[in-house]
C-alpha positions as CSV (number, residue, x, y, z in Angstrom):
1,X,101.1,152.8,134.2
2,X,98.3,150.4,135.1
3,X,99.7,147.6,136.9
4,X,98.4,144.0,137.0
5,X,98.1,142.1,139.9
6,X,99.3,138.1,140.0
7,X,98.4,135.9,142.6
8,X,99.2,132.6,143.3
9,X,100.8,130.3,146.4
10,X,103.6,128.7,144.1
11,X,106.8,131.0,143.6
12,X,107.2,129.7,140.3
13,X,104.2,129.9,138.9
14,X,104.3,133.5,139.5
15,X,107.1,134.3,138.3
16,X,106.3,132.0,135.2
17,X,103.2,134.4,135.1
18,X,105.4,137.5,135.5
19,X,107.4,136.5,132.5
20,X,104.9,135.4,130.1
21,X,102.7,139.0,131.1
22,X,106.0,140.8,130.3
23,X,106.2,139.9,127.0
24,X,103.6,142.4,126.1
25,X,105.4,146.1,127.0
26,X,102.1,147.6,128.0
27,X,102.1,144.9,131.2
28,X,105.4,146.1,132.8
29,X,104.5,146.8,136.0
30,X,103.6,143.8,138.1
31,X,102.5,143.0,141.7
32,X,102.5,139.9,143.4
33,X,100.4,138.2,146.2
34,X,100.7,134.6,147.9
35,X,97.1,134.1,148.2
36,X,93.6,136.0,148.2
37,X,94.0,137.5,151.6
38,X,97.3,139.2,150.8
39,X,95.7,140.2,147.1
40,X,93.3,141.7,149.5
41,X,95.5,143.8,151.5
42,X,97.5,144.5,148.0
43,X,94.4,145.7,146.6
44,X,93.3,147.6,149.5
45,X,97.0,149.5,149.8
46,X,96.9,150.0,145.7
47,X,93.3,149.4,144.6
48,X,93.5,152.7,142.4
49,X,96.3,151.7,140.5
50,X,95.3,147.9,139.6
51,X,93.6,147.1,136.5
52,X,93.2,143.5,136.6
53,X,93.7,140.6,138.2
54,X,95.4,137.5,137.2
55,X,94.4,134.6,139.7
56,X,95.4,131.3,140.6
57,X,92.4,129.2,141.9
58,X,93.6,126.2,144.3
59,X,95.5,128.6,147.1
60,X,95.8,128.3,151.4
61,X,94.1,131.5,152.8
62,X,91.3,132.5,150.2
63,X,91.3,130.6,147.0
64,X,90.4,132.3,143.6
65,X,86.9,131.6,144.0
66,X,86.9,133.6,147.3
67,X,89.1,136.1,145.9
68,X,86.5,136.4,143.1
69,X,83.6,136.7,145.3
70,X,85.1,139.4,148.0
71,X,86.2,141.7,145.3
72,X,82.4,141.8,143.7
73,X,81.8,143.4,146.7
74,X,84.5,145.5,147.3
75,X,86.6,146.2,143.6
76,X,84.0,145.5,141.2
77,X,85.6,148.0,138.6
78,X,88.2,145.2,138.3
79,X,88.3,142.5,136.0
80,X,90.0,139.0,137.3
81,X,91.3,136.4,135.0
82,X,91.6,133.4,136.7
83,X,94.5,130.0,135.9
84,X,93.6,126.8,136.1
85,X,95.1,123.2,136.8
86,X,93.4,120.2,134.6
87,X,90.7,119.4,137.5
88,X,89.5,122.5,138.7
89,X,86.9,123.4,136.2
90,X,83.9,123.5,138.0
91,X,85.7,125.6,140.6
92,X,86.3,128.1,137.8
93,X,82.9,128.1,136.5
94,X,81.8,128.7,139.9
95,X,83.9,132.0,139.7
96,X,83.2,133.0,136.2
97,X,79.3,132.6,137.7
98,X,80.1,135.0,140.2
99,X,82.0,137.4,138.1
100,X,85.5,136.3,137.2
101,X,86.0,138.0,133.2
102,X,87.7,134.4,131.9
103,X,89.8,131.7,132.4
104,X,92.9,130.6,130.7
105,X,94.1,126.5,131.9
106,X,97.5,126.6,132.9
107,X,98.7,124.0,130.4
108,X,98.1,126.6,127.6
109,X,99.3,129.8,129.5
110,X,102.4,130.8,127.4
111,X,100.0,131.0,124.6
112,X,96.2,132.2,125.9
113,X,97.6,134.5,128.9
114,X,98.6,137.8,127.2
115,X,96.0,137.8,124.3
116,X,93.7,136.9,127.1
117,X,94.4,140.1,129.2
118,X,94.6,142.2,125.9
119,X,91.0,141.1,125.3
120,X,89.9,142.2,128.9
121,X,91.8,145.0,129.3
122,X,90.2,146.6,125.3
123,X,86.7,146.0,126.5
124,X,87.5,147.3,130.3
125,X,88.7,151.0,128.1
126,X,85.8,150.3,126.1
127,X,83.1,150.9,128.7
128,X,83.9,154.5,129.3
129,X,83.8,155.7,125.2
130,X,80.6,157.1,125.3
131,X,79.5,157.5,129.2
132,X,78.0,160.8,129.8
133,X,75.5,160.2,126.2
134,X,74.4,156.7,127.2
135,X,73.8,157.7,130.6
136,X,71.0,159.8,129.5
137,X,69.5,156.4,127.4
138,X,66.3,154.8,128.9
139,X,65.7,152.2,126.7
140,X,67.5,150.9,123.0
141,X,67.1,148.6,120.1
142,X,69.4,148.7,117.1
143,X,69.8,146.0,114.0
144,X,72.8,145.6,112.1
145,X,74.1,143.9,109.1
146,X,77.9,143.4,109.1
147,X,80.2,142.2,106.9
148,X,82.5,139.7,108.1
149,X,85.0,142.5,109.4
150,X,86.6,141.7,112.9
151,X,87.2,145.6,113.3
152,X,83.2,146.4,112.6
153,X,82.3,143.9,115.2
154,X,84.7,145.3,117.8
155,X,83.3,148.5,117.4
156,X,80.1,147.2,118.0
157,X,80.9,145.1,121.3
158,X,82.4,148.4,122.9
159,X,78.9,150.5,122.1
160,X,76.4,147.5,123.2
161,X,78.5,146.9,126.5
162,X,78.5,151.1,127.0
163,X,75.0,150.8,126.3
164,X,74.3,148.3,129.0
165,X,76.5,149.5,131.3
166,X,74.3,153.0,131.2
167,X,71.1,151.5,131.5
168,X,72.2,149.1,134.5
169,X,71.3,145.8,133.8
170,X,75.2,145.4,134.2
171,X,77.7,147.2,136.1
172,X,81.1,147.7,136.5
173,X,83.2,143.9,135.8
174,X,79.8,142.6,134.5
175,X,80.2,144.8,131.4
176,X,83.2,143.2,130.5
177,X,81.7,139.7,130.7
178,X,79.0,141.1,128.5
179,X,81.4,142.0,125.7
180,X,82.9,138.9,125.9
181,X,79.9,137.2,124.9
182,X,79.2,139.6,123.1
183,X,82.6,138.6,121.4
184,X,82.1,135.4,121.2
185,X,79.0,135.2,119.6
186,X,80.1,137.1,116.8
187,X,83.2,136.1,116.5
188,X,81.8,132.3,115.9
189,X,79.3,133.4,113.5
190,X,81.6,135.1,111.3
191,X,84.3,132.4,111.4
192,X,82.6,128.9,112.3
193,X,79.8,130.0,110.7
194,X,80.2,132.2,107.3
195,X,84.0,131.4,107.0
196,X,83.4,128.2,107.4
197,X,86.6,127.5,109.5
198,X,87.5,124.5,111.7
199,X,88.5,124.7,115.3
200,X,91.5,124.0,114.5
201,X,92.3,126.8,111.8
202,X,90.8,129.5,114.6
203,X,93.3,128.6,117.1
204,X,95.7,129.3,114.7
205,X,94.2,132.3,113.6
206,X,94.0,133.7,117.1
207,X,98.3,132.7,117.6
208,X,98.9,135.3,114.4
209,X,99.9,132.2,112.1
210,X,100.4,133.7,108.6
211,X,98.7,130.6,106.8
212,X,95.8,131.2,108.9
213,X,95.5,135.2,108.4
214,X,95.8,134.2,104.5
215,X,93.0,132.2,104.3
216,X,90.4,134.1,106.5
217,X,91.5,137.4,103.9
218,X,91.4,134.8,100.5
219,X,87.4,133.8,101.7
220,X,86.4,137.2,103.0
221,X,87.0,137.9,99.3
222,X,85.9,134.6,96.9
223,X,82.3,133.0,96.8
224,X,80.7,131.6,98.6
225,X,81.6,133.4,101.6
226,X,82.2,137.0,100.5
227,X,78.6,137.6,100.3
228,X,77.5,136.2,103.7
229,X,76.8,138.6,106.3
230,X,76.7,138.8,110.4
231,X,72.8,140.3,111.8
232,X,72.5,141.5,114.8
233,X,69.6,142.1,117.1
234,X,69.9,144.1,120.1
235,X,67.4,144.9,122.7
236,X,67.7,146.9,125.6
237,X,66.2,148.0,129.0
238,X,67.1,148.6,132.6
239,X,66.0,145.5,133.7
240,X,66.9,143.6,130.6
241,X,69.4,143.1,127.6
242,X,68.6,140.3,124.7
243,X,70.5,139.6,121.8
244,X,69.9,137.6,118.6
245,X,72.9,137.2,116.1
246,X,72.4,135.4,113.1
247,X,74.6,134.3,109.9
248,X,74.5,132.7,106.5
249,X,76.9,129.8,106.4
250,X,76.7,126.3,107.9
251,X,75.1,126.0,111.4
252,X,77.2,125.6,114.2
253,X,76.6,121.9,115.8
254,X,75.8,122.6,119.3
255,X,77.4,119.1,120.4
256,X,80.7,120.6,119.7
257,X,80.5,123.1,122.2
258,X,81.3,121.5,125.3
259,X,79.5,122.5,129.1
260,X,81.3,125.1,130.9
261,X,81.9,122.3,133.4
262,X,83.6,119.9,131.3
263,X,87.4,119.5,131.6
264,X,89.5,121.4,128.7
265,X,86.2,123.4,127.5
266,X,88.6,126.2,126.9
267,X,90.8,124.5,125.2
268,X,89.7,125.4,121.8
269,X,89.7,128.9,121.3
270,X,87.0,128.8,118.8
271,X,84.8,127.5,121.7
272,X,86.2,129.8,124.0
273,X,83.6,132.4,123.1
274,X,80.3,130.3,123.4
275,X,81.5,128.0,126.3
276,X,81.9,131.6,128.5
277,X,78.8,132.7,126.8
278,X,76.8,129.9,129.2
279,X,78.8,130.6,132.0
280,X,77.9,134.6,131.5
281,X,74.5,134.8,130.4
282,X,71.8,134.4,132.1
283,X,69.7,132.6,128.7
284,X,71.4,130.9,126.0
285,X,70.1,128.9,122.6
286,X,70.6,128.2,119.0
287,X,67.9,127.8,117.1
288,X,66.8,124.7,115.1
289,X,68.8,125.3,112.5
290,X,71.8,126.6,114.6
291,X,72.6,129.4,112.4
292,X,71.1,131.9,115.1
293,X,72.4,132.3,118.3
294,X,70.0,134.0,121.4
295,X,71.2,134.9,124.9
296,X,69.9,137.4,127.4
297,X,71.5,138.8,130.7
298,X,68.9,139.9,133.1
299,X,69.8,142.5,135.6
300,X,69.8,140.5,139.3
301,X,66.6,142.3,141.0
302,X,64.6,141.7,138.0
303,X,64.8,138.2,138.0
């Protein structure tokens, strides 16, 4: 069984972590490190049989950030989720910029943590569905219409991060932060967008509330929304990946989303998506109206 690997310099917060990740059956075996150099030497004694990494960022030693940075170079196949205290988010930003998959602030951790590394761990699968036939792709552009279905969309996430992946403008954890821009872009389109819900009906959408389920399902299927689609624009080269997603409802205000720097900006889980979309991508914008969203990631000797 995969096993995840928590690290962090304060015994309870680990085993906090431990307990919370253990909820979910398909996280029951754990590791545990003090600090990045001892995730290291973890790693480097079990490398092949960690899937992810759950990181504190303030630690003695190596700190997340550190942690982040050594295993680009040396366990880029896995994805790290950093934890954060309320003051450290331009340290995390500064990881997710050098190729941390998310971060989940420790004040919300009971809730975010395991949907979090459900999220990471579907789109880490997802990059190996359709290897050996994208590997022989030189170049691709696809449009789509989609219906606001969440399934449709996750589909598509999984082939354009394959895609990528293939043609090497992004490798290894870098695919993953693709899809979750990917994810987050069309994710906010169909529900901040054609849905038309608020931030605070998302976040309790994403927690499973029943209330919350009921009403997405009730406006999928009434006017005006049932007849508002998702489109999607994908272009794609070795040196160079741009996507345009558009949608039908009202825009989405770009004051609302805050900078990747600003304390709580993943708060909200309907931000979550677009705030790690600027910390990801290499060219982000709305347009005038902001009913279409553009980003780009640019493979790093291209630029």
């Amino acid at each position: 069984m995969p096993t995840i690997l928590i690290v962090d310099d304060t015994p309870v917060d680990l085993h906090l972590i431990e307990a919370i990740l253990k909820k979910d059956p398909a996280n029951d075996s754990i590791a545990k490190a003090a600090n990045g150099m001892e995730a290291l030497e973890k790693l480097h004694a079990n490398g092949e049989e960690v899937d992810l990494v759950v990181t504190d960022l303030n630690m003695p030693e190596m700190n997340g950030l550190e942690l982040v940075m050594r295993m680009q170079t040396i366990y880029p196949e896995i994805p790290v989720i950093l934890t954060t205290a309320h003051g450290s988010e331009q340290l995390a930003v500064q990881a997710l910029e050098q190729g941390a998959a998310c971060y989940v602030p420790k004040a919300l951790i009971a809730e975010r943590l395991v949907p979090t590394v459900q999220q990471v761990r579907a789109l880490g699968v997802a990059e190996k569905n359709y290897e050996r036939l994208t590997d022989c792709m030189r170049t691709a552009e696809f449009t789509f219409e989609l219906q606001n279905e969440p399934a449709l969309f996750e589909r598509l996430v999984e082939m354009l991060q394959q895609i990528c992946g293939s043609l090497g403008v992004c490798e290894d954890s870098g695919q993953v932060r693709l899809g979750m821009a990917l994810e987050g872009a069309l994710f906010s389109a169909c529900y901040r967008g054609n849905l038309e819900l608020t931030l605070d009906e998302i976040d309790q959408l994403q927690l499973g509330k029943p209330e919350a389920l009921a009403l997405v399902e009730a406006r999928r299927m009434s006017e005006p929304y049932k007849e508002r689609t998702v489109r999607v624009a994908a272009k794609m080269s070795s040196n160079r990946a741009q996507f345009e997603i558009a949608f039908d409802g009202p825009g989405i205000d770009p004051a609302t989303i805050p900078d990747p720097n600003a304390a709580n900006a993943l708060d909200r889980i309907g931000n979550r998506g677009l705030v790690l979309m600027q910390a990801f991508m290499d060219e982000f914008e709305f347009d005038v109206a902001a009913k279409t969203i553009r980003f780009a990631k640019v493979r790093p000797e291209a630029t």
